[in-house]
PyMOL Python script that loads the backbone (N, CA, C, O; Angstrom):
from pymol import cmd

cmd.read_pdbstr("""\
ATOM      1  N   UNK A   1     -11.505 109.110 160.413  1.00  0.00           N
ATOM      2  CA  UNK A   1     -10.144 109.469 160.725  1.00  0.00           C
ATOM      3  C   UNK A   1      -9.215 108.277 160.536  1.00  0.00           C
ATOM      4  O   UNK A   1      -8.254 108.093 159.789  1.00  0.00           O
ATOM      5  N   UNK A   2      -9.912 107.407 161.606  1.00  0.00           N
ATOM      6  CA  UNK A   2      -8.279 106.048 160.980  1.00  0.00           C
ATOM      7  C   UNK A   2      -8.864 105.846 159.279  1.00  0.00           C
ATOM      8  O   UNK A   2      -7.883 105.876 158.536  1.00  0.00           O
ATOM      9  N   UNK A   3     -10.155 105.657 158.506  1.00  0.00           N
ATOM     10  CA  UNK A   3      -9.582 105.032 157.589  1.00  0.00           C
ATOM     11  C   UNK A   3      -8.524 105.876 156.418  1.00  0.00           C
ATOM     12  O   UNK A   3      -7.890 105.366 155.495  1.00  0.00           O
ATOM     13  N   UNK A   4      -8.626 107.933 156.998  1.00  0.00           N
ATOM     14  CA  UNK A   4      -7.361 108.396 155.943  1.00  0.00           C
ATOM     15  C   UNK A   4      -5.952 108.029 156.829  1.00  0.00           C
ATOM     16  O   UNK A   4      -4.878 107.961 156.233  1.00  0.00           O
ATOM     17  N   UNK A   5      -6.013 107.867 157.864  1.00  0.00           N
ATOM     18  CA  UNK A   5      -4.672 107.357 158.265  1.00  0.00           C
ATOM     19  C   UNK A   5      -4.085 105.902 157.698  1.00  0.00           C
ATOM     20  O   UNK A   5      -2.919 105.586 157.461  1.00  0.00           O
ATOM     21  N   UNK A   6      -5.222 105.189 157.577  1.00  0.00           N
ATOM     22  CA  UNK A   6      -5.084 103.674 156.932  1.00  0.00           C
ATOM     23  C   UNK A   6      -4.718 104.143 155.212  1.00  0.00           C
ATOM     24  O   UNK A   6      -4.054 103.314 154.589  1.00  0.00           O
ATOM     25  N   UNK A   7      -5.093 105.298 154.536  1.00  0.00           N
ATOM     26  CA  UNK A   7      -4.750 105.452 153.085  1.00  0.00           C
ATOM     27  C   UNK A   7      -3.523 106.110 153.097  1.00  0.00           C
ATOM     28  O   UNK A   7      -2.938 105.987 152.021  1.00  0.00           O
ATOM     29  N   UNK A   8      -2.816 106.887 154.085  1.00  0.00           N
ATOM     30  CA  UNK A   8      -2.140 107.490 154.471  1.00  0.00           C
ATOM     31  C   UNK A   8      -0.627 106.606 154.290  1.00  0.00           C
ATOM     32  O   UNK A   8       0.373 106.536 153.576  1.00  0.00           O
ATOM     33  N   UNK A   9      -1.107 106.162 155.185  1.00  0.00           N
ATOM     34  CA  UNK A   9      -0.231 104.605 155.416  1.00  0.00           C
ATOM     35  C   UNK A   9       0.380 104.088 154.158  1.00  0.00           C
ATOM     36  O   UNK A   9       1.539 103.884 153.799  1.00  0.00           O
ATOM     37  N   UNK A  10      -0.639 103.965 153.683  1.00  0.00           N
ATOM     38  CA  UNK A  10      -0.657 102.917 152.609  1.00  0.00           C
ATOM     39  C   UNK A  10       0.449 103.588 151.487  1.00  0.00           C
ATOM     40  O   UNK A  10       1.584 103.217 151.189  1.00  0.00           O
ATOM     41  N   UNK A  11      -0.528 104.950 150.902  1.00  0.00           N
ATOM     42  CA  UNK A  11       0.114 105.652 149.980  1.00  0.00           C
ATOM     43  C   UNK A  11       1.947 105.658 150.380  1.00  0.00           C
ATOM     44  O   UNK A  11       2.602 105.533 149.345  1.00  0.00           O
ATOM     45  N   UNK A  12       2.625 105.750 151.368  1.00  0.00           N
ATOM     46  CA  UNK A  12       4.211 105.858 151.903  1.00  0.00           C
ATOM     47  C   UNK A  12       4.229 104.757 151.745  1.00  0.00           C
ATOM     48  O   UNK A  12       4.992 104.380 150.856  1.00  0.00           O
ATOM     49  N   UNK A  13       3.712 104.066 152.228  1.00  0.00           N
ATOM     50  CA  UNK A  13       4.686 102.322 151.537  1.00  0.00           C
ATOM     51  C   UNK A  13       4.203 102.264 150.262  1.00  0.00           C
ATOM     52  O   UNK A  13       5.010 101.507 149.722  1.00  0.00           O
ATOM     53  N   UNK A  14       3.350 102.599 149.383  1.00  0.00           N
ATOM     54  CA  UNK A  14       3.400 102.334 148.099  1.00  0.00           C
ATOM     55  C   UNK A  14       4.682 103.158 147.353  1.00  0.00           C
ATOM     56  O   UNK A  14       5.423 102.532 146.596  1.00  0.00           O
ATOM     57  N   UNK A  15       4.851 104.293 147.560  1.00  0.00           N
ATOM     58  CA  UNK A  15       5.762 105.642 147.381  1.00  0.00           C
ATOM     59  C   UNK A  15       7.105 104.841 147.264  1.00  0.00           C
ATOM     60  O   UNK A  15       7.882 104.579 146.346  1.00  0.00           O
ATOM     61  N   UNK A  16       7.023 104.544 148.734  1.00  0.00           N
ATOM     62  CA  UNK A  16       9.036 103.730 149.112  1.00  0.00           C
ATOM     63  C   UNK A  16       8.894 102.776 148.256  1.00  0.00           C
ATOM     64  O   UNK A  16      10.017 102.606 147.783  1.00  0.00           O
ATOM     65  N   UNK A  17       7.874 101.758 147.585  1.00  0.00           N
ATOM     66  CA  UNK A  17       7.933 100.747 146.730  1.00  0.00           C
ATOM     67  C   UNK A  17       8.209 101.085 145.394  1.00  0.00           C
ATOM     68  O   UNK A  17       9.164 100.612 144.779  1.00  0.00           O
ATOM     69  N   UNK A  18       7.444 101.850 144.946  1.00  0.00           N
ATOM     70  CA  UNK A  18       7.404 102.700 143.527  1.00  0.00           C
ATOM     71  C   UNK A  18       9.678 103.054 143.814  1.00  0.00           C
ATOM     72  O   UNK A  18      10.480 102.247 143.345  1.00  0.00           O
ATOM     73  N   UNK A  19      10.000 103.925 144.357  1.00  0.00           N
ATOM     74  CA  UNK A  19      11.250 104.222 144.400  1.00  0.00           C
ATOM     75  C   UNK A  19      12.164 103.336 144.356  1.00  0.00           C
ATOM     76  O   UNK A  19      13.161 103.464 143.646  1.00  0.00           O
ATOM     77  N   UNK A  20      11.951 102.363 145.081  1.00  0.00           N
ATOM     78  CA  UNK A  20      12.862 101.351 145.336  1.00  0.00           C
ATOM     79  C   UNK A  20      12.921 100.211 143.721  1.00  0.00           C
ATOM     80  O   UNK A  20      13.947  99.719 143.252  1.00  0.00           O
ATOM     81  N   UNK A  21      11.958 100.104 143.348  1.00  0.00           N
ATOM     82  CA  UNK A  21      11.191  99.291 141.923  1.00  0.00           C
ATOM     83  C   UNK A  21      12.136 100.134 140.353  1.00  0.00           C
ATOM     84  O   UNK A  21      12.546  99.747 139.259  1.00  0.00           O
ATOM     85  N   UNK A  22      12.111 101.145 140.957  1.00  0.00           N
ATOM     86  CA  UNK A  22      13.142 102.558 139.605  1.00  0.00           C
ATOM     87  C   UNK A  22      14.424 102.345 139.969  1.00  0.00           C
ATOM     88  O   UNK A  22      15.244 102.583 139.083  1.00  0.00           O
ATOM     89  N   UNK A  23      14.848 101.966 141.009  1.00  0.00           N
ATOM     90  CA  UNK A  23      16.162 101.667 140.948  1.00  0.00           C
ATOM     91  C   UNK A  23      17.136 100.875 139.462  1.00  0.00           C
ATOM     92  O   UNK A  23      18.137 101.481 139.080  1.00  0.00           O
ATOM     93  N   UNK A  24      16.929 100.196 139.093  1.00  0.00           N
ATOM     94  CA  UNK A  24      17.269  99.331 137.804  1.00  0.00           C
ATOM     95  C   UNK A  24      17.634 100.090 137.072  1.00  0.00           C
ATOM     96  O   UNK A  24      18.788 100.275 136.686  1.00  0.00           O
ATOM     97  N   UNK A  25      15.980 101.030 136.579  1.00  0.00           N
ATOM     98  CA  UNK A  25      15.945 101.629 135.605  1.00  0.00           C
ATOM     99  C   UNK A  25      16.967 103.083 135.613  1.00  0.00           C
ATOM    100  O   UNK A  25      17.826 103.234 134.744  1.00  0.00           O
ATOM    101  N   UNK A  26      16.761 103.998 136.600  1.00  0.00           N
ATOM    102  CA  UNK A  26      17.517 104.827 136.476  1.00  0.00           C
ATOM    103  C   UNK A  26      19.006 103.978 136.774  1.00  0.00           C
ATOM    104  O   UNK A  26      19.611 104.931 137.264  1.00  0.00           O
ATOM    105  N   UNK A  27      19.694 103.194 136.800  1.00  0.00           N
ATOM    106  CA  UNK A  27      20.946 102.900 136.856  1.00  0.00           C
ATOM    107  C   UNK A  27      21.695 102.790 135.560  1.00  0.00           C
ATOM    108  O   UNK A  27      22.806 103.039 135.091  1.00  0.00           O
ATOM    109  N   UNK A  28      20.064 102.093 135.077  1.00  0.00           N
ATOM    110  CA  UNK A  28      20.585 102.090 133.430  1.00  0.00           C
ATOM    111  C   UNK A  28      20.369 103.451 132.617  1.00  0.00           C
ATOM    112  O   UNK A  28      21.093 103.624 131.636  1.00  0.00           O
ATOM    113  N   UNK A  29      19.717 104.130 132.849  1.00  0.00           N
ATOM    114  CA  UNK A  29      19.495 105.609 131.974  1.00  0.00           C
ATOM    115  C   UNK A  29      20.576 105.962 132.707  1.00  0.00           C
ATOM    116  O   UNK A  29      21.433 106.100 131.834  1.00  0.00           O
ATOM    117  N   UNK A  30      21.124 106.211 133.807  1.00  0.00           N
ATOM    118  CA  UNK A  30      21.995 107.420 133.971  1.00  0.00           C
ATOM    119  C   UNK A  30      23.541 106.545 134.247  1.00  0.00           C
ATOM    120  O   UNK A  30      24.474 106.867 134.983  1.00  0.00           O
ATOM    121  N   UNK A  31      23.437 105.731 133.644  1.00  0.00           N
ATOM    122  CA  UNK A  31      25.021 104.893 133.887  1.00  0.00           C
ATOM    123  C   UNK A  31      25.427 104.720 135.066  1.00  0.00           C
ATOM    124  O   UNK A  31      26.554 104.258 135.243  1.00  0.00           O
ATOM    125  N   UNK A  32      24.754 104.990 135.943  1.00  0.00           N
ATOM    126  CA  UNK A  32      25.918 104.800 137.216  1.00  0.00           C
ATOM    127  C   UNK A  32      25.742 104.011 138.416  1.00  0.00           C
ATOM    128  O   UNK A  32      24.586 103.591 138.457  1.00  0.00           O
ATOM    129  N   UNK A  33      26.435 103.644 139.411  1.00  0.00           N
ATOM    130  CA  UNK A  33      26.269 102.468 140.392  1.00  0.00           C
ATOM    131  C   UNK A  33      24.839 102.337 141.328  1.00  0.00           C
ATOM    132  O   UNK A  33      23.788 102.978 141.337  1.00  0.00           O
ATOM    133  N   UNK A  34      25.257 101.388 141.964  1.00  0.00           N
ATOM    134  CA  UNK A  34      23.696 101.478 142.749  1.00  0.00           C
ATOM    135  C   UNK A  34      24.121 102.505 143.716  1.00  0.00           C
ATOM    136  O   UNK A  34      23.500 103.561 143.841  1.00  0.00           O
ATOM    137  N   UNK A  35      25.367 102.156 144.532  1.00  0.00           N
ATOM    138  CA  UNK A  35      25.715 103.373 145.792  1.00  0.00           C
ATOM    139  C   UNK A  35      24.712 104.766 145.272  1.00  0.00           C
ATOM    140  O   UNK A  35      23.982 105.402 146.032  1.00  0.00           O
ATOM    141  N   UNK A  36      24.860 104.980 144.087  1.00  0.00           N
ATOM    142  CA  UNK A  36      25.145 106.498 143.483  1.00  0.00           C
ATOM    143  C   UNK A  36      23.580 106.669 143.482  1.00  0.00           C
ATOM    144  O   UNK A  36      22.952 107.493 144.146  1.00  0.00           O
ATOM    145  N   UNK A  37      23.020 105.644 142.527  1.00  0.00           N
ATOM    146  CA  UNK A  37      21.185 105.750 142.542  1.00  0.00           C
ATOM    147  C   UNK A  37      20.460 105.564 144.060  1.00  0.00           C
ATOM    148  O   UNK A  37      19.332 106.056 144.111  1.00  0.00           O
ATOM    149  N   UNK A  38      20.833 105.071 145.021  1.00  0.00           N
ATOM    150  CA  UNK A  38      19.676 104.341 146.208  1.00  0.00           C
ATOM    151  C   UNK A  38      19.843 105.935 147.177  1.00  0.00           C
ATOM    152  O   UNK A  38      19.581 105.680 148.352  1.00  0.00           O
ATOM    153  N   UNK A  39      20.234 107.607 146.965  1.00  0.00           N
ATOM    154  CA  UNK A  39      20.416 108.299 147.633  1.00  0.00           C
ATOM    155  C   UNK A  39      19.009 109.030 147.378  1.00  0.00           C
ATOM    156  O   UNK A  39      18.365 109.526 148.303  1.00  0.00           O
ATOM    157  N   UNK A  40      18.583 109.050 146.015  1.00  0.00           N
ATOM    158  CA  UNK A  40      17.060 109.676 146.140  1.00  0.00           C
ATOM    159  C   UNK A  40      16.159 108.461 147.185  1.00  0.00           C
ATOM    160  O   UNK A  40      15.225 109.009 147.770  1.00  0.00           O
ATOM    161  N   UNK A  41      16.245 107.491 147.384  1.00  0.00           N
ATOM    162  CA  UNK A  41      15.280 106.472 148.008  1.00  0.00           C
ATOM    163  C   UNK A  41      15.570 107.027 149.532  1.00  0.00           C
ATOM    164  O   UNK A  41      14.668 107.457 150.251  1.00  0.00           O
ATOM    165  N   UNK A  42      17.213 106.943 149.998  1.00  0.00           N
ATOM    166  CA  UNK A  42      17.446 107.651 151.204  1.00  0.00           C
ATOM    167  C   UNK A  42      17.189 108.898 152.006  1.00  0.00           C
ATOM    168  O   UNK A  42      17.070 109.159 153.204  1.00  0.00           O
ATOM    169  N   UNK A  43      17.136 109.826 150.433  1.00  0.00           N
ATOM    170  CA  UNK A  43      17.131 111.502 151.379  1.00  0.00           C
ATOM    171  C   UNK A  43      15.205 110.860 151.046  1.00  0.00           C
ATOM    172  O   UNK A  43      14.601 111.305 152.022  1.00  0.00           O
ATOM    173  N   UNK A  44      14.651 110.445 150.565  1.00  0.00           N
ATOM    174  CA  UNK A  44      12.822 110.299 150.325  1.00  0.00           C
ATOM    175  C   UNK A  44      12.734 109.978 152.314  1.00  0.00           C
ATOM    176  O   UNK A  44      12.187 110.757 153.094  1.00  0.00           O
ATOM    177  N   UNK A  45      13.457 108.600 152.736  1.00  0.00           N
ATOM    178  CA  UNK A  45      13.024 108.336 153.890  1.00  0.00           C
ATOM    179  C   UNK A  45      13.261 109.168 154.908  1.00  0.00           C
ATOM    180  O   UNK A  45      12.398 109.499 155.721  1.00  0.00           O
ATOM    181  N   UNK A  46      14.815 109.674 154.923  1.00  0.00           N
ATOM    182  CA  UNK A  46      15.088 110.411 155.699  1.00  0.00           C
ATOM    183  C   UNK A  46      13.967 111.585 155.968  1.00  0.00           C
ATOM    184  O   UNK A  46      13.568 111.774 157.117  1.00  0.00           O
ATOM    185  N   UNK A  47      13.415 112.463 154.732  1.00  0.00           N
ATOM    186  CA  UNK A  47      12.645 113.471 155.172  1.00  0.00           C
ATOM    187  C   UNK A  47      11.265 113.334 155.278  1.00  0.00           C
ATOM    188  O   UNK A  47      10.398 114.195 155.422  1.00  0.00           O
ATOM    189  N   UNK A  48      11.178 111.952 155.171  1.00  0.00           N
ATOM    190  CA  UNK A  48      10.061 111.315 155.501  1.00  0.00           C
ATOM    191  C   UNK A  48       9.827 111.366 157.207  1.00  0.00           C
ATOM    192  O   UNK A  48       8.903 111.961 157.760  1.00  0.00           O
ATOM    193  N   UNK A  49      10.779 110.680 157.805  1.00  0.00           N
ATOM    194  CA  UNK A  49      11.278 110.548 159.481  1.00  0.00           C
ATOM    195  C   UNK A  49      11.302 111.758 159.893  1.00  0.00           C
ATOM    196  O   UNK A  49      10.814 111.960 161.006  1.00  0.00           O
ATOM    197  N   UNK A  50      11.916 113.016 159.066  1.00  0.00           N
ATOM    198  CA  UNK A  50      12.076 114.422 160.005  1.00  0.00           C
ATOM    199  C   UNK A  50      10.832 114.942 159.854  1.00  0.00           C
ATOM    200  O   UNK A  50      10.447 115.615 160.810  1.00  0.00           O
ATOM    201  N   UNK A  51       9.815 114.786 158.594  1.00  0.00           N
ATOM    202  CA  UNK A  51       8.220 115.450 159.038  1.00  0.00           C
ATOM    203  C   UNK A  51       7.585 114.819 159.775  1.00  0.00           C
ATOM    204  O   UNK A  51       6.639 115.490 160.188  1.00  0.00           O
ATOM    205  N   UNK A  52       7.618 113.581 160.276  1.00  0.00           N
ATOM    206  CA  UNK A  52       6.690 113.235 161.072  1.00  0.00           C
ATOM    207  C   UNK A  52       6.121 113.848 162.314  1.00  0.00           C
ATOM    208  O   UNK A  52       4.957 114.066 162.653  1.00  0.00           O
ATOM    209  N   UNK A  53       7.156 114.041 162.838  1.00  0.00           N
ATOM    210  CA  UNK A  53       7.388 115.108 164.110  1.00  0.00           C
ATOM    211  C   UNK A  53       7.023 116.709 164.155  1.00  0.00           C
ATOM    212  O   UNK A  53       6.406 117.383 164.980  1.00  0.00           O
ATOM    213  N   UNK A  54       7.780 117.081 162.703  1.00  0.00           N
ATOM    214  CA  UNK A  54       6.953 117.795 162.834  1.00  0.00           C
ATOM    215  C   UNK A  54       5.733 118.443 162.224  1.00  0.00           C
ATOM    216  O   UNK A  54       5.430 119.620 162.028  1.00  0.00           O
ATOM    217  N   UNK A  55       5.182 117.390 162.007  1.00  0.00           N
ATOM    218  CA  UNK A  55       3.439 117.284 161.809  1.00  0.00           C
ATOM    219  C   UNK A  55       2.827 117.212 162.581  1.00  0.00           C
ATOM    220  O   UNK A  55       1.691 117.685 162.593  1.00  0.00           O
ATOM    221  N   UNK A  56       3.573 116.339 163.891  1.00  0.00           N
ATOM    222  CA  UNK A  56       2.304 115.954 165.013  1.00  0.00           C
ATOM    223  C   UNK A  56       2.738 117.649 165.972  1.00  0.00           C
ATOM    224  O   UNK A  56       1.967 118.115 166.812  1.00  0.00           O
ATOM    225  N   UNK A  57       3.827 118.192 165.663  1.00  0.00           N
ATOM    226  CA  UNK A  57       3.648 119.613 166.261  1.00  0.00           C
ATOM    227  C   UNK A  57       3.144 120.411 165.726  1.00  0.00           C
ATOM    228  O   UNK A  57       2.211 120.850 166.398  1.00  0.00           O
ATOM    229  N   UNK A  58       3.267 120.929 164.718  1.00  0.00           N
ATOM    230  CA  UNK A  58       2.252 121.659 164.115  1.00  0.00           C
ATOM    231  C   UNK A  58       0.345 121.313 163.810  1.00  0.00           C
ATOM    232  O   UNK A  58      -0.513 122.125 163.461  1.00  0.00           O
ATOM    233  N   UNK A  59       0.245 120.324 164.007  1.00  0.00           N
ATOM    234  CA  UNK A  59      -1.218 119.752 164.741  1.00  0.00           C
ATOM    235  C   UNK A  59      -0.970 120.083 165.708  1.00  0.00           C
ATOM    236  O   UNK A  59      -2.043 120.659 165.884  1.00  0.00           O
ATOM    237  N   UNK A  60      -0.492 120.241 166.531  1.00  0.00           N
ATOM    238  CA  UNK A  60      -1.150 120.586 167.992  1.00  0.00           C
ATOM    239  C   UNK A  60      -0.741 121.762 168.330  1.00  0.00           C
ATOM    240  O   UNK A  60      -0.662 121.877 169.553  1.00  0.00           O
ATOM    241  N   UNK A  61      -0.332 123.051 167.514  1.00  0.00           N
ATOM    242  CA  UNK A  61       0.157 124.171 167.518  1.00  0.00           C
ATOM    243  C   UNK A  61      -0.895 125.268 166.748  1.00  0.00           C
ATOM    244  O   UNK A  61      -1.228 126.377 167.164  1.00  0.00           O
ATOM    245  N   UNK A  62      -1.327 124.559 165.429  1.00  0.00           N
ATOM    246  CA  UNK A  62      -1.856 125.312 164.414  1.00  0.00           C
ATOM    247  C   UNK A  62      -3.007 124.406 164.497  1.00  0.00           C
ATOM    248  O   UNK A  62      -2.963 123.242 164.894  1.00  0.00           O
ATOM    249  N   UNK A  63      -4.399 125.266 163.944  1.00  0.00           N
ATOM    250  CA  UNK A  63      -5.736 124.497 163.615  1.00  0.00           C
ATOM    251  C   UNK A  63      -5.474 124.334 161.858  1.00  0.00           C
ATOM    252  O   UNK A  63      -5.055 125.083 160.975  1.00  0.00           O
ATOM    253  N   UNK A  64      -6.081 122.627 161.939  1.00  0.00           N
ATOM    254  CA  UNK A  64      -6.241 122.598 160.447  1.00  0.00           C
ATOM    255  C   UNK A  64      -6.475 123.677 159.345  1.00  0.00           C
ATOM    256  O   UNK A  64      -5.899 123.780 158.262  1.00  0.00           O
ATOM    257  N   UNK A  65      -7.195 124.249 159.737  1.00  0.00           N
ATOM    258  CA  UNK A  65      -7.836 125.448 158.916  1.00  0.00           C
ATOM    259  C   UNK A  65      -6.432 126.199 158.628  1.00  0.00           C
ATOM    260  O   UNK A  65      -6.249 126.512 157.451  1.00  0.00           O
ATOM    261  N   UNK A  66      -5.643 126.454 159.352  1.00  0.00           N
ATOM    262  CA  UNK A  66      -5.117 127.647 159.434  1.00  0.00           C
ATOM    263  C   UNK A  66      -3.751 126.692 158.639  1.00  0.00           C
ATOM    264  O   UNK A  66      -3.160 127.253 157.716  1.00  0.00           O
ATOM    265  N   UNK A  67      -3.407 125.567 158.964  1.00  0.00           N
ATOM    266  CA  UNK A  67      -2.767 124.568 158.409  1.00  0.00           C
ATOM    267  C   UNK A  67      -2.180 124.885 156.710  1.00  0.00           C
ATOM    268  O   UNK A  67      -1.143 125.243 156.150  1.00  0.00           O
ATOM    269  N   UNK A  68      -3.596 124.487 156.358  1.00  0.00           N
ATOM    270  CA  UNK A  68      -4.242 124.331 155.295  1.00  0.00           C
ATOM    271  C   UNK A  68      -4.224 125.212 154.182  1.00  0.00           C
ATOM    272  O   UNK A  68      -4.152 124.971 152.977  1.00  0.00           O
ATOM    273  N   UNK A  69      -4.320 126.512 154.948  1.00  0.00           N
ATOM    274  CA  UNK A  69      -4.330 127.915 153.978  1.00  0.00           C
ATOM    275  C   UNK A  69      -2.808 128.324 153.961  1.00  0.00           C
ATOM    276  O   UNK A  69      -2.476 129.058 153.030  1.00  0.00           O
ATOM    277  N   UNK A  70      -1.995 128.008 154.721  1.00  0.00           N
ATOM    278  CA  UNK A  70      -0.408 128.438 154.672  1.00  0.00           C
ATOM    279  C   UNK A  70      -0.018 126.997 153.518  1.00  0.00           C
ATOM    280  O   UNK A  70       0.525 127.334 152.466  1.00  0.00           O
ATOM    281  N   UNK A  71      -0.243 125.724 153.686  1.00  0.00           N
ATOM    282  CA  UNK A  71       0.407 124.758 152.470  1.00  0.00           C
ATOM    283  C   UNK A  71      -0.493 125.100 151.197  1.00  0.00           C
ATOM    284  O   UNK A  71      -0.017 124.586 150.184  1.00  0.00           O
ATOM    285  N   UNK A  72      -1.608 125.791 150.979  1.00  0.00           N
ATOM    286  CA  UNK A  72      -2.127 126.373 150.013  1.00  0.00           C
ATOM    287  C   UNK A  72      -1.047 127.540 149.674  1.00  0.00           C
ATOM    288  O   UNK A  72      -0.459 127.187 148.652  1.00  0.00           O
ATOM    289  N   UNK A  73      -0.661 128.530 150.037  1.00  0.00           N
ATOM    290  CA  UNK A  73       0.054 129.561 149.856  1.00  0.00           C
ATOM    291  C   UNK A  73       1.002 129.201 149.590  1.00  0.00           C
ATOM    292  O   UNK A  73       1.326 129.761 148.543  1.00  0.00           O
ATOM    293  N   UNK A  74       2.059 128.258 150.053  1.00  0.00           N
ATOM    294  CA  UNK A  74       3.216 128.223 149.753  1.00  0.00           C
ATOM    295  C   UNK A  74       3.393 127.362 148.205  1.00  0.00           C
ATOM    296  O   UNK A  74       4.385 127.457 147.483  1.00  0.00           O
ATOM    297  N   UNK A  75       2.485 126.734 147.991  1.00  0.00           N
ATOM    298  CA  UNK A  75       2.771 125.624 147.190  1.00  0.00           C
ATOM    299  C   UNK A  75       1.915 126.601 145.905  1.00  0.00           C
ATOM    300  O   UNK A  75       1.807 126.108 144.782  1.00  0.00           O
ATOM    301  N   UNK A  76       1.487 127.647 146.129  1.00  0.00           N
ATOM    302  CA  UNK A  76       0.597 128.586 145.168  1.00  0.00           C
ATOM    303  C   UNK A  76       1.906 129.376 144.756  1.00  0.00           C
ATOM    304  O   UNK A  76       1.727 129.746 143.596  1.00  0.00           O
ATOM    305  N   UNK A  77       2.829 129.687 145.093  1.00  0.00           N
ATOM    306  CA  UNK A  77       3.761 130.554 144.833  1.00  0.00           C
ATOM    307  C   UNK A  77       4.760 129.865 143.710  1.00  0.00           C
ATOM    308  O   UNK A  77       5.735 130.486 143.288  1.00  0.00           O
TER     309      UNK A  77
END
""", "prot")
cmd.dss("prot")
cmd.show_as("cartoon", "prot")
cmd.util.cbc("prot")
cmd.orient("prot")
Protein backbone atom coordinates (compact mmCIF):
# COMPACT_ATOMS: atom_id res chain seq x y z
CA UNK A 1 0.00 0.00 0.00
CA UNK A 2 2.48 2.88 0.88
CA UNK A 3 4.80 1.79 -1.89
CA UNK A 4 1.59 2.71 -4.68
CA UNK A 5 1.05 5.71 -2.59
CA UNK A 6 4.91 6.44 -2.82
CA UNK A 7 4.35 5.97 -7.01
CA UNK A 8 1.32 7.85 -6.61
CA UNK A 9 3.09 10.64 -5.23
CA UNK A 10 5.59 10.63 -7.39
CA UNK A 11 3.67 10.32 -10.74
CA UNK A 12 1.70 14.23 -9.57
CA UNK A 13 4.88 15.81 -9.04
CA UNK A 14 6.28 14.40 -12.13
CA UNK A 15 2.80 15.51 -14.05
CA UNK A 16 3.05 19.32 -12.37
CA UNK A 17 6.80 19.11 -13.68
CA UNK A 18 6.14 17.80 -17.17
CA UNK A 19 3.37 20.99 -17.32
CA UNK A 20 5.22 23.49 -15.90
CA UNK A 21 8.60 22.39 -18.36
CA UNK A 22 5.76 23.04 -21.72
CA UNK A 23 5.28 26.26 -20.65
CA UNK A 24 8.01 27.89 -23.19
CA UNK A 25 6.98 25.77 -25.70
CA UNK A 26 3.35 26.26 -25.96
CA UNK A 27 3.98 30.15 -25.59
CA UNK A 28 5.85 29.88 -28.58
CA UNK A 29 3.41 27.63 -30.74
CA UNK A 30 0.43 29.51 -29.70
CA UNK A 31 1.86 33.18 -29.55
CA UNK A 32 0.69 34.25 -26.49
CA UNK A 33 1.75 35.51 -22.89
CA UNK A 34 2.69 33.54 -20.00
CA UNK A 35 -0.53 35.00 -17.91
CA UNK A 36 -2.51 33.32 -20.86
CA UNK A 37 -0.38 29.77 -20.97
CA UNK A 38 0.24 29.01 -16.88
CA UNK A 39 -4.00 28.50 -16.68
CA UNK A 40 -3.81 24.80 -17.98
CA UNK A 41 -0.94 24.27 -15.08
CA UNK A 42 -3.61 26.11 -12.67
CA UNK A 43 -7.06 24.57 -13.48
CA UNK A 44 -4.39 20.83 -13.53
CA UNK A 45 -3.73 21.86 -9.64
CA UNK A 46 -6.76 23.24 -8.78
CA UNK A 47 -8.67 19.91 -9.73
CA UNK A 48 -6.05 18.19 -8.46
CA UNK A 49 -6.90 19.81 -4.65
CA UNK A 50 -10.81 19.33 -5.30
CA UNK A 51 -10.32 15.31 -5.92
CA UNK A 52 -8.47 14.69 -3.17
CA UNK A 53 -11.29 14.92 -0.88
CA UNK A 54 -13.21 13.56 -2.74
CA UNK A 55 -11.41 10.35 -3.06
CA UNK A 56 -10.83 9.89 0.51
CA UNK A 57 -14.92 10.04 0.52
CA UNK A 58 -15.72 7.94 -1.86
CA UNK A 59 -13.16 5.32 -0.24
CA UNK A 60 -14.91 5.29 2.62
CA UNK A 61 -18.41 5.34 1.02
CA UNK A 62 -17.92 2.89 -1.94
CA UNK A 63 -15.80 -0.55 -1.91
CA UNK A 64 -12.98 -0.59 -4.34
CA UNK A 65 -14.64 -3.11 -6.32
CA UNK A 66 -17.59 -1.22 -6.82
CA UNK A 67 -15.18 1.94 -7.32
CA UNK A 68 -13.60 0.45 -10.01
CA UNK A 69 -16.43 -0.87 -12.20
CA UNK A 70 -18.26 2.70 -12.26
CA UNK A 71 -14.50 4.54 -13.50
CA UNK A 72 -14.49 1.49 -15.90
CA UNK A 73 -17.98 2.50 -17.22
CA UNK A 74 -17.66 5.92 -17.43
CA UNK A 75 -14.40 6.20 -19.11
CA UNK A 76 -15.84 3.07 -21.50
CA UNK A 77 -18.46 5.40 -22.82
Amino acid sequence: MVITLMIGSFVAILNQTLMISALPTLMHEFDVPSSTVQWPTTGFMLTNGIMIPITAFLIETFTTRQLFLYAMGIFAE
